[in-house]
PDB file of N, CA, C and O in Angstrom:
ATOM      1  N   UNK A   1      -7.218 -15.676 -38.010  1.00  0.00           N
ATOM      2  CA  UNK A   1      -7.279 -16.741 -37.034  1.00  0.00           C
ATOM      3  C   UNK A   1      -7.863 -17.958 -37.725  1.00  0.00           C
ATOM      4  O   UNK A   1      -8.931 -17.768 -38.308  1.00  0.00           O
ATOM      5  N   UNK A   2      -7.328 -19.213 -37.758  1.00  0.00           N
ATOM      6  CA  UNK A   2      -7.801 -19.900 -38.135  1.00  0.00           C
ATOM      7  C   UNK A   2      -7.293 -21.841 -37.161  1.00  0.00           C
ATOM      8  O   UNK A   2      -6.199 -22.035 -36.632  1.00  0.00           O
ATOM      9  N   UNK A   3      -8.133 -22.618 -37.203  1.00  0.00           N
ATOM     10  CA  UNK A   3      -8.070 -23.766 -36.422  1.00  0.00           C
ATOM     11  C   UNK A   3      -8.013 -25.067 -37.624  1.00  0.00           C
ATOM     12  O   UNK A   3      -8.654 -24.863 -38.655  1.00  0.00           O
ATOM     13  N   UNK A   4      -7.463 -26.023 -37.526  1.00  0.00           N
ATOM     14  CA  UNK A   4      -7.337 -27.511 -38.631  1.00  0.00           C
ATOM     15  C   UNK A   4      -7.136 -28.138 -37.502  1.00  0.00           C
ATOM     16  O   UNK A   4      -6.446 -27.800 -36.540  1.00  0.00           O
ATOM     17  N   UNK A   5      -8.022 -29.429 -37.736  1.00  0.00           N
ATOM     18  CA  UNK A   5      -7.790 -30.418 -36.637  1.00  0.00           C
ATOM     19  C   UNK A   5      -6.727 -31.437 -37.797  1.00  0.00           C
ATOM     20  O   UNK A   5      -6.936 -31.624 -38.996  1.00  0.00           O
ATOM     21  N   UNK A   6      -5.567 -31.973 -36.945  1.00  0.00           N
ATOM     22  CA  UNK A   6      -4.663 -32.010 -37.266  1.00  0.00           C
ATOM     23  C   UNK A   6      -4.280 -33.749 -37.198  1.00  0.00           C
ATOM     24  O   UNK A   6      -3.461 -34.406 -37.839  1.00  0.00           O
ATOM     25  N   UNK A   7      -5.338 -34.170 -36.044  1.00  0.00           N
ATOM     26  CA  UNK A   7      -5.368 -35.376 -34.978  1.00  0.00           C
ATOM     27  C   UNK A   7      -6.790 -35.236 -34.657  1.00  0.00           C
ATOM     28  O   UNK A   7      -7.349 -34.154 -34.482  1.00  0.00           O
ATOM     29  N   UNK A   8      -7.569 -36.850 -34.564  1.00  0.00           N
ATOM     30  CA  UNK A   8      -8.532 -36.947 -33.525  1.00  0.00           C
ATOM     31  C   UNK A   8      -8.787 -36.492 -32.631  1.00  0.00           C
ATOM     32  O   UNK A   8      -8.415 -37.037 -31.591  1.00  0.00           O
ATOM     33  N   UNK A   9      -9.583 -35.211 -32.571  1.00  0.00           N
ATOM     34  CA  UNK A   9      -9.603 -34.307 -31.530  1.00  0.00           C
ATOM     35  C   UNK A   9      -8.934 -33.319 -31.313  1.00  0.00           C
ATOM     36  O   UNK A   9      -9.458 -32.420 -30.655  1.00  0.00           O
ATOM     37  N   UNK A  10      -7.614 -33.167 -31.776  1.00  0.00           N
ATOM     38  CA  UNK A  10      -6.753 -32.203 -31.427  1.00  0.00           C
ATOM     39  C   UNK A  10      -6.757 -31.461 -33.037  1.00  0.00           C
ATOM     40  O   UNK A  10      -6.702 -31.770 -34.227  1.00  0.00           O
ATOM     41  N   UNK A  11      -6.899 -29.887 -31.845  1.00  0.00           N
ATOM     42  CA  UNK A  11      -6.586 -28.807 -32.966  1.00  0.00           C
ATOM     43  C   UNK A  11      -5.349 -28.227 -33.211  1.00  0.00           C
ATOM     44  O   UNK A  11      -4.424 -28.474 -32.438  1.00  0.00           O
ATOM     45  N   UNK A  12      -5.190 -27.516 -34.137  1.00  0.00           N
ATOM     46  CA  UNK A  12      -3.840 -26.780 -34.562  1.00  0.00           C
ATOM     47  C   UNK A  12      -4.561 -25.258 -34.410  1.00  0.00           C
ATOM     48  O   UNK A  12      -5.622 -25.122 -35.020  1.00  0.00           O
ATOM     49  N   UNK A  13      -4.099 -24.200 -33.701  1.00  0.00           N
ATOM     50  CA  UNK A  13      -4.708 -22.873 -33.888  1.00  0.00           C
ATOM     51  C   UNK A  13      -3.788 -21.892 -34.256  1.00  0.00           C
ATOM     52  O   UNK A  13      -2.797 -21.624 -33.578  1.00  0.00           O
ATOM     53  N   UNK A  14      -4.040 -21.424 -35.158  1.00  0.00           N
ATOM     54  CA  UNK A  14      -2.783 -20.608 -35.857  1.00  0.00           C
ATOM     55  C   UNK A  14      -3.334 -19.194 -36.225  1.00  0.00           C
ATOM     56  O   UNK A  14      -4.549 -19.117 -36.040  1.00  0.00           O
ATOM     57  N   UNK A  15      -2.754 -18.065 -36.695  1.00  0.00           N
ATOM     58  CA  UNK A  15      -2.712 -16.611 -36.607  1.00  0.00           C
ATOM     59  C   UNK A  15      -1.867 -16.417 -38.107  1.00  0.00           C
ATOM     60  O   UNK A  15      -0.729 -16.741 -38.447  1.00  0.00           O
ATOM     61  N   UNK A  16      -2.564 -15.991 -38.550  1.00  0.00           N
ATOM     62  CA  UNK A  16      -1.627 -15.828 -40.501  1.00  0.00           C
ATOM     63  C   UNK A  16      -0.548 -17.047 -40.334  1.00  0.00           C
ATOM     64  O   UNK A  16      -0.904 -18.219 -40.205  1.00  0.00           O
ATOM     65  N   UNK A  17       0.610 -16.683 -40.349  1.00  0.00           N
ATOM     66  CA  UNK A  17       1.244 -17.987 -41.118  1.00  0.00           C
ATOM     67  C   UNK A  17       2.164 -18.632 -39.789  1.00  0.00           C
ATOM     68  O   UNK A  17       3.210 -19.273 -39.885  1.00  0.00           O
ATOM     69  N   UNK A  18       1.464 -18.270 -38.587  1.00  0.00           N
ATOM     70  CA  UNK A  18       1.974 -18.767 -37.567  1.00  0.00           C
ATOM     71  C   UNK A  18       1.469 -19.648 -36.592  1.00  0.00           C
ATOM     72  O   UNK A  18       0.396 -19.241 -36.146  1.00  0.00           O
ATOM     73  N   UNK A  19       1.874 -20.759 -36.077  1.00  0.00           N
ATOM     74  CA  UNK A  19       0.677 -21.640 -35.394  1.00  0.00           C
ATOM     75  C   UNK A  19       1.180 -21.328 -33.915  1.00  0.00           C
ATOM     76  O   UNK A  19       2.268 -21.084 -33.394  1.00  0.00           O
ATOM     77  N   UNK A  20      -0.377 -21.476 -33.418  1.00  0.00           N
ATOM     78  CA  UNK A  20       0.379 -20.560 -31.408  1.00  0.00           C
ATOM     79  C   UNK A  20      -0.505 -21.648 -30.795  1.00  0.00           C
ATOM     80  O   UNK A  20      -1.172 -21.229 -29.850  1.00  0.00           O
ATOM     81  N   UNK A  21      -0.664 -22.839 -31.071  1.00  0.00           N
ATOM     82  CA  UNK A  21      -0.903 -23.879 -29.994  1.00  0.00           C
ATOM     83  C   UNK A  21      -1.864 -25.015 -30.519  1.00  0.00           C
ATOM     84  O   UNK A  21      -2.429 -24.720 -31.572  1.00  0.00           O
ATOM     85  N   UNK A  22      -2.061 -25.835 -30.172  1.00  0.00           N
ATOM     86  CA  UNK A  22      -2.905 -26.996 -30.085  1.00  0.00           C
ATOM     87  C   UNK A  22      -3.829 -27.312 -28.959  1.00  0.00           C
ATOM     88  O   UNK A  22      -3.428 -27.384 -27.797  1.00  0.00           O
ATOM     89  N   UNK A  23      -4.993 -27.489 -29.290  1.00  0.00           N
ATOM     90  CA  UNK A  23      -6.171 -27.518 -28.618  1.00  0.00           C
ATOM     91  C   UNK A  23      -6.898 -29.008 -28.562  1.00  0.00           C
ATOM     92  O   UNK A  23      -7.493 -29.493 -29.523  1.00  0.00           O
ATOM     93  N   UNK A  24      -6.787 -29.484 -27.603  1.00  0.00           N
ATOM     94  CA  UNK A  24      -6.682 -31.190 -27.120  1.00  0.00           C
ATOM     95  C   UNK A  24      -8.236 -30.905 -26.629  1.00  0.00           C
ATOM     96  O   UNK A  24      -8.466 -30.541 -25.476  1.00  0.00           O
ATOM     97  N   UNK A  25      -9.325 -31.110 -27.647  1.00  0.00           N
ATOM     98  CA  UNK A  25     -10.814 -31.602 -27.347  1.00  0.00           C
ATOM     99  C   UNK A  25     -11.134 -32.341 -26.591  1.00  0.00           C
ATOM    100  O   UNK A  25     -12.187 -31.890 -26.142  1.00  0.00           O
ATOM    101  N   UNK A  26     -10.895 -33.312 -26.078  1.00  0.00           N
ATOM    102  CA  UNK A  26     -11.554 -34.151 -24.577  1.00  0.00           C
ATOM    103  C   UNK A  26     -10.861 -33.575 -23.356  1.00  0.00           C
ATOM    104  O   UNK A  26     -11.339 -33.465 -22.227  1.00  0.00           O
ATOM    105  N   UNK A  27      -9.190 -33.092 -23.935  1.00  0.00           N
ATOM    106  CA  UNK A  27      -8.968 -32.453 -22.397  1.00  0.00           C
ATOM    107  C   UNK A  27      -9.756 -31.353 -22.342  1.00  0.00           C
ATOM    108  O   UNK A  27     -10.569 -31.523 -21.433  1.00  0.00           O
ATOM    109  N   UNK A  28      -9.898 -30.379 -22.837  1.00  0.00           N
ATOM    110  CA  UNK A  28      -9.981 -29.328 -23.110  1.00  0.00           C
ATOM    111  C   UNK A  28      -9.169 -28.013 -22.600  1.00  0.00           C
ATOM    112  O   UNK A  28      -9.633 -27.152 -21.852  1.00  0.00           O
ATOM    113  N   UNK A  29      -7.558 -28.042 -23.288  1.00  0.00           N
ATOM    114  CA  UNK A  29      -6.598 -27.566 -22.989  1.00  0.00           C
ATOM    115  C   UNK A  29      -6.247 -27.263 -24.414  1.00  0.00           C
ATOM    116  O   UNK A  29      -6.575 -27.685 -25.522  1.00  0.00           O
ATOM    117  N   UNK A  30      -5.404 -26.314 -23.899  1.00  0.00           N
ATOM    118  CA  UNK A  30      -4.036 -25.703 -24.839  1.00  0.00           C
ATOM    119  C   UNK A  30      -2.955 -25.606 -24.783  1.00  0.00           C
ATOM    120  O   UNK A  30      -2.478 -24.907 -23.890  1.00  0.00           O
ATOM    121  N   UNK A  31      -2.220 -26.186 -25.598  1.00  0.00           N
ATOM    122  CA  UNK A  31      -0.970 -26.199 -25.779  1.00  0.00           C
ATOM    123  C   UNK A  31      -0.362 -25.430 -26.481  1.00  0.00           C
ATOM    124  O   UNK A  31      -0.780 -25.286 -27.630  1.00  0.00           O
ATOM    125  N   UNK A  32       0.840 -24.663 -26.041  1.00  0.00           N
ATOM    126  CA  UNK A  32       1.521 -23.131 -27.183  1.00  0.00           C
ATOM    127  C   UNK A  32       2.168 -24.439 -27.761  1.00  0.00           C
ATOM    128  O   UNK A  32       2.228 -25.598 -27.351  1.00  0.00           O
ATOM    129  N   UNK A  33       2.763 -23.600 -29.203  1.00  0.00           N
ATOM    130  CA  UNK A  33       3.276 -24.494 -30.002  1.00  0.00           C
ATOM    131  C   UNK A  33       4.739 -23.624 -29.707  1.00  0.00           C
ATOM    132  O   UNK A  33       4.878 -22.680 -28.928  1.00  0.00           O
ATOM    133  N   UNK A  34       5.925 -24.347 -30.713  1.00  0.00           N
ATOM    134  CA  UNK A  34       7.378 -23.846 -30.201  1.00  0.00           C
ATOM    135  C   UNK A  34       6.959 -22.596 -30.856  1.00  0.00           C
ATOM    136  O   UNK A  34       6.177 -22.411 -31.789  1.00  0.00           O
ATOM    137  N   UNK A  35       8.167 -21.191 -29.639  1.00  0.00           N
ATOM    138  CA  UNK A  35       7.872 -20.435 -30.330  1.00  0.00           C
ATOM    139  C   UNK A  35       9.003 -20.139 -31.824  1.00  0.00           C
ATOM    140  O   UNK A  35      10.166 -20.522 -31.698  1.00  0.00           O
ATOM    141  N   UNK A  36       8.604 -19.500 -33.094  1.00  0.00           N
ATOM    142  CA  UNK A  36       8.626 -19.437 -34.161  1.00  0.00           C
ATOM    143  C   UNK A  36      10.633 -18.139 -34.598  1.00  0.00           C
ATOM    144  O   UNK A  36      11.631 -18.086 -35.317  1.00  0.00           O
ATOM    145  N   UNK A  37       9.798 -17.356 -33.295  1.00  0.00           N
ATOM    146  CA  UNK A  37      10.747 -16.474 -33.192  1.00  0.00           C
ATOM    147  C   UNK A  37      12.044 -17.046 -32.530  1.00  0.00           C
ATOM    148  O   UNK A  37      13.079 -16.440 -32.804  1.00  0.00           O
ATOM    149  N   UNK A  38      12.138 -18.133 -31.693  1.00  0.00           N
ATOM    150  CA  UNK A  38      13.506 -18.379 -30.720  1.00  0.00           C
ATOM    151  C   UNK A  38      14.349 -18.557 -31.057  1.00  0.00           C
ATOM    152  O   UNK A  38      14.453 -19.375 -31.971  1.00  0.00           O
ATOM    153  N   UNK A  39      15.724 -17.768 -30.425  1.00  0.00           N
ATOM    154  CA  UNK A  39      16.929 -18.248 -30.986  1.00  0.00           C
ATOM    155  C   UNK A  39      16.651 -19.541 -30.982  1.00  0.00           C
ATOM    156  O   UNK A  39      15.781 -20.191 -30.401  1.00  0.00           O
ATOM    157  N   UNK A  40      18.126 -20.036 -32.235  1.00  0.00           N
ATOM    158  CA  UNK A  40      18.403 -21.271 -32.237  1.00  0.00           C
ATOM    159  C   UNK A  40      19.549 -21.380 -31.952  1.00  0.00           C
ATOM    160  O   UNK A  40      20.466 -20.957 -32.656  1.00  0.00           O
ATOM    161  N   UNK A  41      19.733 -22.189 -30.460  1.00  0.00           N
ATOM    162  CA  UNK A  41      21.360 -22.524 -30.201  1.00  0.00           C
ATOM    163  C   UNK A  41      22.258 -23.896 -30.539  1.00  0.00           C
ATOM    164  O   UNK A  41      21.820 -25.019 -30.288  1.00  0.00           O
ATOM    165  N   UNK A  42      23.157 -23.736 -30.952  1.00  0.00           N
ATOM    166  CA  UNK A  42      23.577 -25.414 -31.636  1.00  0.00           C
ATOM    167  C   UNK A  42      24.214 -25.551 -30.002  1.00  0.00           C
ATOM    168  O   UNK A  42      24.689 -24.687 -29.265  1.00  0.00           O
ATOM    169  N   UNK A  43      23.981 -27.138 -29.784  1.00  0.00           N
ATOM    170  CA  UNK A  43      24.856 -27.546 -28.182  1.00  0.00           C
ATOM    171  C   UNK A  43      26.599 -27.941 -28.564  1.00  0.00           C
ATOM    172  O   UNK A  43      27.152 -28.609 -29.438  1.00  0.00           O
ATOM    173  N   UNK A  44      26.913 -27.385 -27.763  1.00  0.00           N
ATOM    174  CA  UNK A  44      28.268 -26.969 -27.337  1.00  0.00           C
ATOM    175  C   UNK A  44      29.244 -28.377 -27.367  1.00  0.00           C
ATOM    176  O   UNK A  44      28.853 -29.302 -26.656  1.00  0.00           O
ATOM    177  N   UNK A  45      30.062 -28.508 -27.885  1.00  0.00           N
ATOM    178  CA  UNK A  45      31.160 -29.800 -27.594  1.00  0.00           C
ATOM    179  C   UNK A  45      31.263 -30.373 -26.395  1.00  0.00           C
ATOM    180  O   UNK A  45      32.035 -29.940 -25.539  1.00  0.00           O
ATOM    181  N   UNK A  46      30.390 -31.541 -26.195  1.00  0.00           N
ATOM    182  CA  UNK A  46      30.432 -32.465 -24.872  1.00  0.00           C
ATOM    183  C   UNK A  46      31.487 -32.634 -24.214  1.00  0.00           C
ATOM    184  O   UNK A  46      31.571 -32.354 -23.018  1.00  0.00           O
ATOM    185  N   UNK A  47      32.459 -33.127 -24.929  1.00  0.00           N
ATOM    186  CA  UNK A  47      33.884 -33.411 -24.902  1.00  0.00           C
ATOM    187  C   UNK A  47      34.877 -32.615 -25.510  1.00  0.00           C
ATOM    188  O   UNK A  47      35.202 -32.789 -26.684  1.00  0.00           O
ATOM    189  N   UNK A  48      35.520 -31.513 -24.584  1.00  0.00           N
ATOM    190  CA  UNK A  48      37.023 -31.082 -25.164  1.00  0.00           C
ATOM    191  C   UNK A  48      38.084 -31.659 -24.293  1.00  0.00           C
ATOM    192  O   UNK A  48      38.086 -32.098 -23.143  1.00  0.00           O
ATOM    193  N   UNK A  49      39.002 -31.509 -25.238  1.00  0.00           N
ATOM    194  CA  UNK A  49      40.203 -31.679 -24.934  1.00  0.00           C
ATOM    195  C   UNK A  49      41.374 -30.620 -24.918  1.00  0.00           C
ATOM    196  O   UNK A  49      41.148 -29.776 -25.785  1.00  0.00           O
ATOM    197  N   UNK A  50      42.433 -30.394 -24.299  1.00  0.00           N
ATOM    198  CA  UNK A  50      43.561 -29.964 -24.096  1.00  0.00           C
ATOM    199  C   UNK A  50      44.857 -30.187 -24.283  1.00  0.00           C
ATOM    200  O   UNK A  50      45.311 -30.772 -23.300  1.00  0.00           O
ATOM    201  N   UNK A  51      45.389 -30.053 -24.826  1.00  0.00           N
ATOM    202  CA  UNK A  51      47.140 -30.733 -24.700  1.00  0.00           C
ATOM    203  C   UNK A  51      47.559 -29.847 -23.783  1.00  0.00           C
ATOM    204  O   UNK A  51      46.970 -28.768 -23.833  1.00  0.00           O
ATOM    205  N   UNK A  52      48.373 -29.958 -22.978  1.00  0.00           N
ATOM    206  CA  UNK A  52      49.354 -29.274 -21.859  1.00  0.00           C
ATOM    207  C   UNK A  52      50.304 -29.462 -22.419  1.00  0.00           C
ATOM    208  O   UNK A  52      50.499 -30.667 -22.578  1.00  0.00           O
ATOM    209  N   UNK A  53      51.398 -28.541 -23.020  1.00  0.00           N
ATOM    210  CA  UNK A  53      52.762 -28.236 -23.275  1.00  0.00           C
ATOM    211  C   UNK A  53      52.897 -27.006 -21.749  1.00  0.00           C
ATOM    212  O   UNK A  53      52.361 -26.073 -21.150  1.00  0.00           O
ATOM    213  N   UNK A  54      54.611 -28.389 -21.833  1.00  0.00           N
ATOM    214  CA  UNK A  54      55.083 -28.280 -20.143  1.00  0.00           C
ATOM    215  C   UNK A  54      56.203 -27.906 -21.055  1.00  0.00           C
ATOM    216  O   UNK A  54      56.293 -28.383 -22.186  1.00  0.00           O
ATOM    217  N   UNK A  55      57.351 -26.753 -20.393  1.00  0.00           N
ATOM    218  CA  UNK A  55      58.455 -26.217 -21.046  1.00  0.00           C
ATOM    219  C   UNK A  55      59.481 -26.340 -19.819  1.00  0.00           C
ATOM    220  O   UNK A  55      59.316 -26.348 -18.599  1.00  0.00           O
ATOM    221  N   UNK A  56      60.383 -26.416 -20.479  1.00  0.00           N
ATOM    222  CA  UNK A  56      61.918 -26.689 -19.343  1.00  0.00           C
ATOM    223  C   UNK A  56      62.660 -25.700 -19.426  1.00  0.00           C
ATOM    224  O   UNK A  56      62.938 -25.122 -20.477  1.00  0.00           O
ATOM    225  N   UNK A  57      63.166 -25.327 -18.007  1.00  0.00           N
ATOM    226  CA  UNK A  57      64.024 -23.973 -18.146  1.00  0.00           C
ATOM    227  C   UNK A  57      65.108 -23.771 -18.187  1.00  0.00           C
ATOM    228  O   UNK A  57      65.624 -24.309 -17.207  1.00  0.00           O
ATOM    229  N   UNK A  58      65.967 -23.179 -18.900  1.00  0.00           N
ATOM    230  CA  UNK A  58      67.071 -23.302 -19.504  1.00  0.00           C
ATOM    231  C   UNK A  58      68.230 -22.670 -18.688  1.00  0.00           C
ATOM    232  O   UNK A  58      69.380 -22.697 -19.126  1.00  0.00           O
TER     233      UNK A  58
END
């Protein structure tokens, strides 16, 4: 377990090589940091498109 103030007042609190939040000294709160493990999803094509092929019957 270990803490580095990172910012005036604000700590970094971390666990071996992982940091699990920030600690805001005048508020006196905690903040989780992102977690380390989460998927990562790329965002999806805003905009698709389609062509419609229309066929004629013979």
């Amino acid at each position: 377990m270990g803490i580095r103030e990172v910012a005036d007042k604000i700590w970094l609190v971390s666990f071996m090589d992982y940091d699990l939040g920030f600690f805001d000294e005048e508020q006196v709160r905690l903040e989780p940091a992102p977690n380390p493990f989460e998927t990562k999803v790329l965002p999806m094509c805003p905009v698709c498109t389609f062509v419609n092929m229309v066929g004629t019957a013979g």
